[in-house]
VODO-677191 format. One record per atom (N, C-alpha, C): residue number from 1; residue in one letter; x, y, z. Coordinates in Angstrom, 2 decimals. Each point is the difference from the previous one (the first is absolute). Example, Ala and Ser with C-alpha at 12.3 -4.5 7.8 and 13.67 -1.06 7.14 Angstrom:
# VODO-677191
<r seq="1" type="A" east="13.19" north="-5.69" up="7.80"/>
<r seq="1" type="A" east="-0.89" north="1.19" up="0.00"/>
<r seq="1" type="A" east="0.90" north="1.20" up="0.00"/>
<r seq="2" type="S" east="-0.35" north="1.05" up="-0.72"/>
<r seq="2" type="S" east="0.82" north="1.19" up="0.06"/>
<r seq="2" type="S" east="-0.77" north="1.09" up="0.73"/>
***
This chain:
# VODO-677191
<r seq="1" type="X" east="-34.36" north="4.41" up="25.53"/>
<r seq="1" type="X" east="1.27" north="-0.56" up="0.42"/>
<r seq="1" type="X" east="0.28" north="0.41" up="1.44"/>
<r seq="2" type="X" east="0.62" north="-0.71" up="1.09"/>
<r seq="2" type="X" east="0.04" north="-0.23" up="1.12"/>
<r seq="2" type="X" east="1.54" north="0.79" up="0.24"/>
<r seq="3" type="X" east="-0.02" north="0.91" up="0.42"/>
<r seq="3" type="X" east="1.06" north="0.84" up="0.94"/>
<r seq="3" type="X" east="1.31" north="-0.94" up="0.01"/>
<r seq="4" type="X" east="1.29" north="0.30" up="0.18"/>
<r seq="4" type="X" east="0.93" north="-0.86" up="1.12"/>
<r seq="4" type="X" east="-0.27" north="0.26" up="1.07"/>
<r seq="5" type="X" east="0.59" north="-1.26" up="0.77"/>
<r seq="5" type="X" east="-0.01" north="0.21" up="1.15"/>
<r seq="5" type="X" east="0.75" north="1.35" up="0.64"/>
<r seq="6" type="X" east="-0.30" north="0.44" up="1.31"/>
<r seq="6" type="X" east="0.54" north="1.34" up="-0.01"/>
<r seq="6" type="X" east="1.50" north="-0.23" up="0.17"/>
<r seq="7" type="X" east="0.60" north="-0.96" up="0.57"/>
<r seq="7" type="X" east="1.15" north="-0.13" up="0.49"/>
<r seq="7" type="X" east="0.84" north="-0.47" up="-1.31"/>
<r seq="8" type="X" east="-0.52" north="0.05" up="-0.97"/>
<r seq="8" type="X" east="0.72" north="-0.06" up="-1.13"/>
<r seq="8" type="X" east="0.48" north="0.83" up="-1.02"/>
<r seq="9" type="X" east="-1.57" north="1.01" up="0.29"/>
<r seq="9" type="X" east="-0.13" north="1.09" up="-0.77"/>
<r seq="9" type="X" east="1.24" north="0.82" up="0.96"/>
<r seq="10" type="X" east="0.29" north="0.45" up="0.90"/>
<r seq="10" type="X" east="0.73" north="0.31" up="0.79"/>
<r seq="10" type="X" east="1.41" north="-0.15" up="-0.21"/>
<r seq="11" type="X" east="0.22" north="-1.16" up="-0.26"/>
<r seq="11" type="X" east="1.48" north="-0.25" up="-0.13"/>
<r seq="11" type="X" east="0.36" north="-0.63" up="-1.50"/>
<r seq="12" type="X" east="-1.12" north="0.93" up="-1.19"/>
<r seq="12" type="X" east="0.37" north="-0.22" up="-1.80"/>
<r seq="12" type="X" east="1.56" north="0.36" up="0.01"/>
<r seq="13" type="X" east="0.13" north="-0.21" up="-1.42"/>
<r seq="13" type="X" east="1.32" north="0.21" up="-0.40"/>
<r seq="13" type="X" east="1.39" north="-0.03" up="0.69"/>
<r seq="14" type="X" east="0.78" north="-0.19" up="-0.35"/>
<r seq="14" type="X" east="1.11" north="-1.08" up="0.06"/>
<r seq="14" type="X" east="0.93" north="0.86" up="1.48"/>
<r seq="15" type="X" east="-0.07" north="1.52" up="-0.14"/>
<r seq="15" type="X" east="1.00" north="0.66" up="1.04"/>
<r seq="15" type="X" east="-0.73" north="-0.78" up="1.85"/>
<r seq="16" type="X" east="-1.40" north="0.48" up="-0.45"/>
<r seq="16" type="X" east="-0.91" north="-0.36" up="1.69"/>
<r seq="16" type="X" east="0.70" north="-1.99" up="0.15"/>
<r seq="17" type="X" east="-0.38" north="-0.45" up="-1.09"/>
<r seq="17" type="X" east="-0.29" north="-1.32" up="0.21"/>
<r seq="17" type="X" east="1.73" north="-0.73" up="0.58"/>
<r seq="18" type="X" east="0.78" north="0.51" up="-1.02"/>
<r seq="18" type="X" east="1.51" north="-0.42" up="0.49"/>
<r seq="18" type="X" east="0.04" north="0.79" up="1.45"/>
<r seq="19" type="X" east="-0.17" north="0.77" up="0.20"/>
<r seq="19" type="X" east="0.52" north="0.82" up="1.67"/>
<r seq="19" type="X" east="-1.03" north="-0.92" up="0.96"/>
<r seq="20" type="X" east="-1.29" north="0.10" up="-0.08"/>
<r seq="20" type="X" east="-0.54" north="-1.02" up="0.85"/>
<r seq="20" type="X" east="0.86" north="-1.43" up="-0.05"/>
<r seq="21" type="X" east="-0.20" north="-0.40" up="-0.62"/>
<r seq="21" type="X" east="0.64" north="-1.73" up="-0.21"/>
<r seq="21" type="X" east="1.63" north="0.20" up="0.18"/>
<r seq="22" type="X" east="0.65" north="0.66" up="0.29"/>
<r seq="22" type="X" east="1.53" north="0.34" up="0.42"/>
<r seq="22" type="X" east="-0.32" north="-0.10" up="1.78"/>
<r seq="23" type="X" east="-0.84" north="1.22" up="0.36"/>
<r seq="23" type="X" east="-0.44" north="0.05" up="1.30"/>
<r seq="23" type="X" east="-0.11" north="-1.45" up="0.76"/>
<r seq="24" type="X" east="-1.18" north="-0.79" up="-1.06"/>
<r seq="24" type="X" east="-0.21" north="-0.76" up="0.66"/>
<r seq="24" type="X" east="0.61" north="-1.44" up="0.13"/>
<r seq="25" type="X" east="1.59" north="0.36" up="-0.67"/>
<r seq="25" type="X" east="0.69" north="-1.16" up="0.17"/>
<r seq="25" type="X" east="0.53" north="-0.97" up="-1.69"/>
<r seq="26" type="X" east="-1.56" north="0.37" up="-0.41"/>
<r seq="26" type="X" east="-0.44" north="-0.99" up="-1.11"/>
<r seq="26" type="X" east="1.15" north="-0.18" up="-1.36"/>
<r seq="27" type="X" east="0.57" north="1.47" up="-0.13"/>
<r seq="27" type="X" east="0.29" north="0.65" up="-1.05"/>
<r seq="27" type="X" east="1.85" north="0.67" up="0.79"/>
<r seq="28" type="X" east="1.10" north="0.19" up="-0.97"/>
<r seq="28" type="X" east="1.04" north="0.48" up="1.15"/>
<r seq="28" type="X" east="0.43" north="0.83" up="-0.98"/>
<r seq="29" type="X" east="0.10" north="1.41" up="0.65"/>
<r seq="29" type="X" east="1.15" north="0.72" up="-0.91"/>
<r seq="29" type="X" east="0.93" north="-0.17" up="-0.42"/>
<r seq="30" type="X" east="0.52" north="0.51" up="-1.11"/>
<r seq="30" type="X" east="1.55" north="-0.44" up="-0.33"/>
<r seq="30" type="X" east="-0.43" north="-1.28" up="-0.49"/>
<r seq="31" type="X" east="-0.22" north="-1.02" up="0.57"/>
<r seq="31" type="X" east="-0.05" north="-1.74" up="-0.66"/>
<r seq="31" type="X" east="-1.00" north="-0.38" up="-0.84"/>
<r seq="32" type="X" east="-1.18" north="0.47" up="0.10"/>
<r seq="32" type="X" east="-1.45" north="-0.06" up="-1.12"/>
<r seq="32" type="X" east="0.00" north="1.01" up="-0.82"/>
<r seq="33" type="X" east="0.14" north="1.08" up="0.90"/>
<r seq="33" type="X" east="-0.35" north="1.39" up="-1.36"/>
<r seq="33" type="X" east="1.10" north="0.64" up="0.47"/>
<r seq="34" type="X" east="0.34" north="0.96" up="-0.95"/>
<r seq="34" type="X" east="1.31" north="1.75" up="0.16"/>
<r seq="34" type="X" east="-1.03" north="0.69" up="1.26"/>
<r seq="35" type="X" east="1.30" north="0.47" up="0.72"/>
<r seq="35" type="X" east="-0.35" north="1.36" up="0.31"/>
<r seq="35" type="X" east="-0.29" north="1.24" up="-0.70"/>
<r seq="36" type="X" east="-1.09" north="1.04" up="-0.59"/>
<r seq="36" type="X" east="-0.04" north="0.68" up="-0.39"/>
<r seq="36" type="X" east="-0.24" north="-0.28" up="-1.28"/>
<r seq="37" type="X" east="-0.60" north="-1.30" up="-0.69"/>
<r seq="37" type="X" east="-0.49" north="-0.28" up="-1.40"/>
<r seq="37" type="X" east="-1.31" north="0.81" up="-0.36"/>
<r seq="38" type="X" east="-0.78" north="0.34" up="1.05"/>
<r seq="38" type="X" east="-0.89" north="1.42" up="-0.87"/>
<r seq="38" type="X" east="0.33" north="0.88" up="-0.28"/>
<r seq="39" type="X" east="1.53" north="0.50" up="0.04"/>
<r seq="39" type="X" east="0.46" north="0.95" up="-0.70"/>
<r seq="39" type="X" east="1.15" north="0.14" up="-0.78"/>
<r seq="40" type="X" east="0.31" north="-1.75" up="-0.14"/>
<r seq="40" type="X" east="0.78" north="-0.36" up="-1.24"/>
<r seq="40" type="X" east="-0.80" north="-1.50" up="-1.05"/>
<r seq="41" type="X" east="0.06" north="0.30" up="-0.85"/>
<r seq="41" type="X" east="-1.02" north="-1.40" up="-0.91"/>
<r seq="41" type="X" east="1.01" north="-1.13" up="-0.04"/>
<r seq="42" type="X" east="1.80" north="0.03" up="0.22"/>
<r seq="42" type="X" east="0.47" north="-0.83" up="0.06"/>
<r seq="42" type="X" east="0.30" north="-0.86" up="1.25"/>
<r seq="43" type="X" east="-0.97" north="0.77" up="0.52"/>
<r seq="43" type="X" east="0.60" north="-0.96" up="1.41"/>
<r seq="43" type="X" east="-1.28" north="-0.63" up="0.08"/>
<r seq="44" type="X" east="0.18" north="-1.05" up="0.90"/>
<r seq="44" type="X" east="-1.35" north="-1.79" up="0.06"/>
<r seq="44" type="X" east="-0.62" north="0.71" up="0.78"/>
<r seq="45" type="X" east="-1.55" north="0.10" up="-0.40"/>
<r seq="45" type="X" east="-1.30" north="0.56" up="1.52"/>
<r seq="45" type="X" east="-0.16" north="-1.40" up="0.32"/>
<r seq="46" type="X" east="-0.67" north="0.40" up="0.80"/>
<r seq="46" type="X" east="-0.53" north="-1.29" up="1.06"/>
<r seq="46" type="X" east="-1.61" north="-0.46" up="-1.01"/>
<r seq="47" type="X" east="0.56" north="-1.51" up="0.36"/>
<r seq="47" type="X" east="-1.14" north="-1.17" up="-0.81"/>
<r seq="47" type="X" east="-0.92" north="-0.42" up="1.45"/>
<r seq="48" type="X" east="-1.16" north="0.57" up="-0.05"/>
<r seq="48" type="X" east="-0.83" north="-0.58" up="0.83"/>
<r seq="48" type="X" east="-0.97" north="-1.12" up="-0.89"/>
<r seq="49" type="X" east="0.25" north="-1.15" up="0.27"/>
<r seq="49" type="X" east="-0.28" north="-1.27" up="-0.43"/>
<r seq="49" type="X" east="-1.63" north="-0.31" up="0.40"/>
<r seq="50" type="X" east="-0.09" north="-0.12" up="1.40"/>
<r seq="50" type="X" east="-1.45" north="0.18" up="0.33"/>
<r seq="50" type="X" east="-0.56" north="0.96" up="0.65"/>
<r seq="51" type="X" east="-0.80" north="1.03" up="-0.66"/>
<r seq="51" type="X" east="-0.44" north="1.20" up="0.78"/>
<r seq="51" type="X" east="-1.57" north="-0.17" up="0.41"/>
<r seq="52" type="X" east="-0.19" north="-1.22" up="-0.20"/>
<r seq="52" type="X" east="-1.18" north="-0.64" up="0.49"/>
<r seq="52" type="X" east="0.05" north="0.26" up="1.53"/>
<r seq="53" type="X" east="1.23" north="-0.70" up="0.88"/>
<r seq="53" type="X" east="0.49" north="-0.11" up="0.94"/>
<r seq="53" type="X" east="-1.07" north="0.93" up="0.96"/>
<r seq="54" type="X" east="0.60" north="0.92" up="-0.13"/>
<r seq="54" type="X" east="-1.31" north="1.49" up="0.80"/>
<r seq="54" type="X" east="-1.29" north="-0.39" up="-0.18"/>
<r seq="55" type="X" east="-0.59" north="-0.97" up="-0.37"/>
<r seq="55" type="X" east="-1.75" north="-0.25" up="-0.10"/>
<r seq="55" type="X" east="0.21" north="-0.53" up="1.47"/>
<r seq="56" type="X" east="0.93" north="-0.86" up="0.32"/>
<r seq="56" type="X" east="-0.48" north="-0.48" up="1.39"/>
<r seq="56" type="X" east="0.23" north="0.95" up="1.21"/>
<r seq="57" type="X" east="-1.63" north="0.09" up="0.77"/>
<r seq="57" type="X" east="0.14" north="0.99" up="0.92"/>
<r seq="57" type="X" east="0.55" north="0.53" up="0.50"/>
<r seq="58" type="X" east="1.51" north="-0.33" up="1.01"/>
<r seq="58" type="X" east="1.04" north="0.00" up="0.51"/>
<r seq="58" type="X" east="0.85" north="1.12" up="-0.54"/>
<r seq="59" type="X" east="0.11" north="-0.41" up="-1.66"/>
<r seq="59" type="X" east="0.70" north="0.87" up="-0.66"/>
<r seq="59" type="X" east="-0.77" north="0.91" up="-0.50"/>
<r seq="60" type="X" east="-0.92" north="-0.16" up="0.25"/>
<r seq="60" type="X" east="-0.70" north="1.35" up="-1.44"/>
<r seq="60" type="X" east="-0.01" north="0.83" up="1.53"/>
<r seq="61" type="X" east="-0.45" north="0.01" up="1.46"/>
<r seq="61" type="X" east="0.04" north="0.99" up="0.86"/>
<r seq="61" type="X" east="1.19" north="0.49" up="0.02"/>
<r seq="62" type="X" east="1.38" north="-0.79" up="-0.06"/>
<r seq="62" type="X" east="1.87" north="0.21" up="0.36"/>
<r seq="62" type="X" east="0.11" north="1.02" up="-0.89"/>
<r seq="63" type="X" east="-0.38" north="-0.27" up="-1.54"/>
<r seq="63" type="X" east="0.14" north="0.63" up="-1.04"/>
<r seq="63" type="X" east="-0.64" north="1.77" up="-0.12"/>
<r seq="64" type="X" east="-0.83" north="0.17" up="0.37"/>
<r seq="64" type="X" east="-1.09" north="0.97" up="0.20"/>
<r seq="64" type="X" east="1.27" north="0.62" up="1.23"/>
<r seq="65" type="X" east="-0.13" north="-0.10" up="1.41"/>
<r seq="65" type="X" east="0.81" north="0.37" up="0.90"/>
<r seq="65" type="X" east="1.02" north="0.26" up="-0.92"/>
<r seq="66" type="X" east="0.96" north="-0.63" up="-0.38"/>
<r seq="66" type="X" east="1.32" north="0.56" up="-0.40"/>
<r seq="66" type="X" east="-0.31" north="0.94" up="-0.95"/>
<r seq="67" type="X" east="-0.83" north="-0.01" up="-0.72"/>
<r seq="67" type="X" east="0.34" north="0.75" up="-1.34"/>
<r seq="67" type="X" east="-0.72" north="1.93" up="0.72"/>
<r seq="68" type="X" east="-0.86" north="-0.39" up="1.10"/>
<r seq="68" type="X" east="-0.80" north="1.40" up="0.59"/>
<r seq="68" type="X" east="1.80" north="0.81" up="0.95"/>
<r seq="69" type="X" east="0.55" north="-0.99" up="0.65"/>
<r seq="69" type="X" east="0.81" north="0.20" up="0.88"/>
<r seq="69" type="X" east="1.40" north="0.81" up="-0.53"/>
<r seq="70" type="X" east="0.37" north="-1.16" up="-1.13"/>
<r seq="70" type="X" east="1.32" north="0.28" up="-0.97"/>
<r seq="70" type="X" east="-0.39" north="0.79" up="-1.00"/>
<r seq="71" type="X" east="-1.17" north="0.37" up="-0.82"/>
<r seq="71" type="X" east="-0.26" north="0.79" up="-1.21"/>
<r seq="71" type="X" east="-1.13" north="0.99" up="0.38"/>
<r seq="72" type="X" east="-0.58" north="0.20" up="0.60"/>
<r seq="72" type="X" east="-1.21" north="0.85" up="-0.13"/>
<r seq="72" type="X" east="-0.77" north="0.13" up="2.18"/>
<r seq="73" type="X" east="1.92" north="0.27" up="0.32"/>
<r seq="73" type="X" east="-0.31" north="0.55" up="1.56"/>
<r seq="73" type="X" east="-1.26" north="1.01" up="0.39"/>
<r seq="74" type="X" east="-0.28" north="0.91" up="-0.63"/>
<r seq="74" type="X" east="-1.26" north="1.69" up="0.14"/>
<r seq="74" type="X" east="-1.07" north="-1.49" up="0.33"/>
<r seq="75" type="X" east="0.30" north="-1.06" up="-0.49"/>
<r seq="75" type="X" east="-1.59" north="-0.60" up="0.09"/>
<r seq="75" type="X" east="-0.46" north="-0.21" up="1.67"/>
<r seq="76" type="X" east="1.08" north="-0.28" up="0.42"/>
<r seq="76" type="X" east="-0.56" north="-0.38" up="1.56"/>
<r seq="76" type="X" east="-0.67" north="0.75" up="0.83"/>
<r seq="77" type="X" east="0.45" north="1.72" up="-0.29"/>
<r seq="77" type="X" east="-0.91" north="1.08" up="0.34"/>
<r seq="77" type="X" east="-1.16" north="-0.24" up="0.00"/>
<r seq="78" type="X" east="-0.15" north="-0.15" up="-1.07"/>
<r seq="78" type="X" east="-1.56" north="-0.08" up="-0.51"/>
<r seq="78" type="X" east="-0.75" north="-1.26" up="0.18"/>
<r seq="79" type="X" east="0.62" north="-1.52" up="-0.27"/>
<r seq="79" type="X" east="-0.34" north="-1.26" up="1.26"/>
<r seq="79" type="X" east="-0.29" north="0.45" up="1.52"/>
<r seq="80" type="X" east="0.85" north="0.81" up="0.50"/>
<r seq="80" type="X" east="-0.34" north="0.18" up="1.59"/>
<r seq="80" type="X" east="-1.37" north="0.55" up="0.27"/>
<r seq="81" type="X" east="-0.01" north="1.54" up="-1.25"/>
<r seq="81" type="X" east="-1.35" north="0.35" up="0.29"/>
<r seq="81" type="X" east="-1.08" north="-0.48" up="-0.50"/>
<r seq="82" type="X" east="0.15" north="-1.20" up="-0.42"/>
<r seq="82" type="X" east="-1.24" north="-0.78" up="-0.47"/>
<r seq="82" type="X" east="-0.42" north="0.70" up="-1.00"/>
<r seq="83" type="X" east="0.94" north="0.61" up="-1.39"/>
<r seq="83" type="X" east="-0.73" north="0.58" up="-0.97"/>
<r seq="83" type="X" east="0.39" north="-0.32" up="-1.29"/>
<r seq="84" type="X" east="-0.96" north="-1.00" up="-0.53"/>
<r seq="84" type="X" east="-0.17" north="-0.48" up="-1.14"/>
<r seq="84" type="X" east="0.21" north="0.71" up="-1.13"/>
<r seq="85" type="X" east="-0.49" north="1.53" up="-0.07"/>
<r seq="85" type="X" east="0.10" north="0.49" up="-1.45"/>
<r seq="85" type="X" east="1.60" north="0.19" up="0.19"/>
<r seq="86" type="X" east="0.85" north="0.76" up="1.07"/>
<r seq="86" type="X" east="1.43" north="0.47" up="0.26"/>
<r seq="86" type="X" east="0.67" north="-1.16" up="0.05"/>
<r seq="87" type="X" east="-0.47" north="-1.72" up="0.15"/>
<r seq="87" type="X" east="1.05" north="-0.88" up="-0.35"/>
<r seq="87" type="X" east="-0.14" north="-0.51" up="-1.38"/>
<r seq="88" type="X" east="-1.03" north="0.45" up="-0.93"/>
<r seq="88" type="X" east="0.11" north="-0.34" up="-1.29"/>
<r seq="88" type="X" east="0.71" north="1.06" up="-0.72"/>
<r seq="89" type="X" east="0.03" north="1.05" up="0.45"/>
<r seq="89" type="X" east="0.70" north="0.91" up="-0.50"/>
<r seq="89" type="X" east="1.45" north="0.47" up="0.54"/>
<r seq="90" type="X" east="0.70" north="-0.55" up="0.62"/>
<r seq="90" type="X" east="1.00" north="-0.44" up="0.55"/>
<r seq="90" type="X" east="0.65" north="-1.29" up="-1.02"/>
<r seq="91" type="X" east="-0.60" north="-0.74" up="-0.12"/>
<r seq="91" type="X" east="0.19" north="-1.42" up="-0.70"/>
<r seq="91" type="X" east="0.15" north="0.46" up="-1.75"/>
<r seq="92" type="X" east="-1.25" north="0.37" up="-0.16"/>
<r seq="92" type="X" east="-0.57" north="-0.02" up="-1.55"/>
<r seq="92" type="X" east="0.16" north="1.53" up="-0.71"/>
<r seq="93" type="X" east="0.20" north="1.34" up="0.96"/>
<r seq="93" type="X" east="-0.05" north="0.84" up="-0.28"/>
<r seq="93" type="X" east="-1.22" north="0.78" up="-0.85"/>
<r seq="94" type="X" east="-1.07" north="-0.92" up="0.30"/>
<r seq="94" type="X" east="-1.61" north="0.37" up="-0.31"/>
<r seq="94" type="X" east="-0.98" north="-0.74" up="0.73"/>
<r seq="95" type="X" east="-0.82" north="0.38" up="-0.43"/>
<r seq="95" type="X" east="-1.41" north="-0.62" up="0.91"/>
<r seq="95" type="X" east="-0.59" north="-1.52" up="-1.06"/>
<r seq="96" type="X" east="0.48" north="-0.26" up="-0.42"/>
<r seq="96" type="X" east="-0.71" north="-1.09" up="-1.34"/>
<r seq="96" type="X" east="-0.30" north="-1.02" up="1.03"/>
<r seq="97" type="X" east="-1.31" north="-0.45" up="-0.25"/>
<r seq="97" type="X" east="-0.49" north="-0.87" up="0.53"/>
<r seq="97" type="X" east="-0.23" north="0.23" up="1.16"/>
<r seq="98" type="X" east="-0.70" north="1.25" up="0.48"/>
<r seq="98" type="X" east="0.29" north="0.22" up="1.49"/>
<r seq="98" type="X" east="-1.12" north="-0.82" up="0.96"/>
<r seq="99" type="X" east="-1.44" north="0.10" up="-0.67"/>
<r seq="99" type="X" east="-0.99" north="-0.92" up="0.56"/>
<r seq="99" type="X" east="0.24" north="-1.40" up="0.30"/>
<r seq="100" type="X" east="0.63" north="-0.92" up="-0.99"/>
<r seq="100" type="X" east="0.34" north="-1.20" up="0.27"/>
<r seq="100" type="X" east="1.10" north="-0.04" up="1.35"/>
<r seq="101" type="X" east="1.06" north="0.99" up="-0.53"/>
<r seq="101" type="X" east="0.98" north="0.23" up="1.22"/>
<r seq="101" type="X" east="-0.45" north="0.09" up="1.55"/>
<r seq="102" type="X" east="-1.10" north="0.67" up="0.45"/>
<r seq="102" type="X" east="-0.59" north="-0.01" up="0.87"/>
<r seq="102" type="X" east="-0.93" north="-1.60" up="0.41"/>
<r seq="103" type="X" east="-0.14" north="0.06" up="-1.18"/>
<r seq="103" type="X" east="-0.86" north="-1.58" up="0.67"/>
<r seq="103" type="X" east="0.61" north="-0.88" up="0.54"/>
<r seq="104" type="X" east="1.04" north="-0.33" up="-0.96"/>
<r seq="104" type="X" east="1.05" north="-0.86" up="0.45"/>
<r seq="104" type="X" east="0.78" north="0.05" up="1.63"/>
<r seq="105" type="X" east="0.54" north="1.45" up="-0.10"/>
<r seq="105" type="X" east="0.78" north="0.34" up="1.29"/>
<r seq="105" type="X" east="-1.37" north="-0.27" up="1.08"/>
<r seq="106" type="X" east="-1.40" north="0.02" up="-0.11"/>
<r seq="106" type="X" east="-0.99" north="-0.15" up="0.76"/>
<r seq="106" type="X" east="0.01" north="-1.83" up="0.72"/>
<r seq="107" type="X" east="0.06" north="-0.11" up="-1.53"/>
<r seq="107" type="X" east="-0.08" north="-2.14" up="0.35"/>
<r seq="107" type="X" east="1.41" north="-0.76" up="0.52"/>
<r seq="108" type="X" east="0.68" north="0.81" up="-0.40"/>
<r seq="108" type="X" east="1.60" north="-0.46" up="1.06"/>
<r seq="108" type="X" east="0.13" north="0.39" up="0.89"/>
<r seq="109" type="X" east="-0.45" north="0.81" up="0.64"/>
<r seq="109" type="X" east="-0.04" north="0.54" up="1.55"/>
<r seq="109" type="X" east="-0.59" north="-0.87" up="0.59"/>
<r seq="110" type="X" east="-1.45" north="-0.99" up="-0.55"/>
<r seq="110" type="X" east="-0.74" north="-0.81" up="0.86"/>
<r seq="110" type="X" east="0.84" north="-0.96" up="0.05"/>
<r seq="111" type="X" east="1.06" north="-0.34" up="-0.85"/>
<r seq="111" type="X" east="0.73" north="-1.34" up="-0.25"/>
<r seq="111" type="X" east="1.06" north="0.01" up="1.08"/>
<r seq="112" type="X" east="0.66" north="1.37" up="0.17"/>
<r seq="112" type="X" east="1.42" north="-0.02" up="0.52"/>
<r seq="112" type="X" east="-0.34" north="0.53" up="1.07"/>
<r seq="113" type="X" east="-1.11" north="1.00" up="0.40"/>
<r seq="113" type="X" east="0.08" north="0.54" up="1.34"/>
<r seq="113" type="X" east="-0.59" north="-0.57" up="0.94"/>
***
């Protein structure tokens, strides 16, 4: 079975997915979902309808950025120094998958740099 995409895996479950999609306009506090419904069950969370959306490039990079920037800042440290095991462990809080992790961050550098 085939991974999610990362920018999905990234922004699972309902708290990441409503705060991104609020951010990005899509979704409005107060009018779609409660303020503070992850820590009451009676108040409306946010309905993300298509979370497909993030497959297209644009968003799956926006998505990734926001979620490193707004949830998991220590990561940029470790982006600056170009170190793969310290941004998976920043992110993931382990090394899982660290070989693939490296490959990858290897074949997007040829793409983006």
């Amino acid at each position: 079975m085939r991974p999610p995409h990362p920018s999905l895996r990234e922004l699972t479950g309902r708290l990441n997915s409503g705060e991104y999609w609020a951010f990005k306009g899509w979704l409005k506090k107060g009018a779609d979902f409660d303020v503070g419904w992850e820590l009451d069950s009676k108040k409306r969370f946010p309905r993300v309808e298509n979370p497909e959306k993030l497959l297209e490039d644009h968003y799956a990079i926006d998505a990734g950025c926001w979620y490193i920037v707004k949830l998991r800042s220590k990561t940029i440290a470790a982006m600056d120094k170009d170190d793969v095991e310290s941004v998976t462990r920043a992110i993931n809080g382990g090394v899982n998958a660290l070989d693939d992790r490296v490959k990858f961050t290897t074949r997007i550098k040829k793409v983006v740099l």
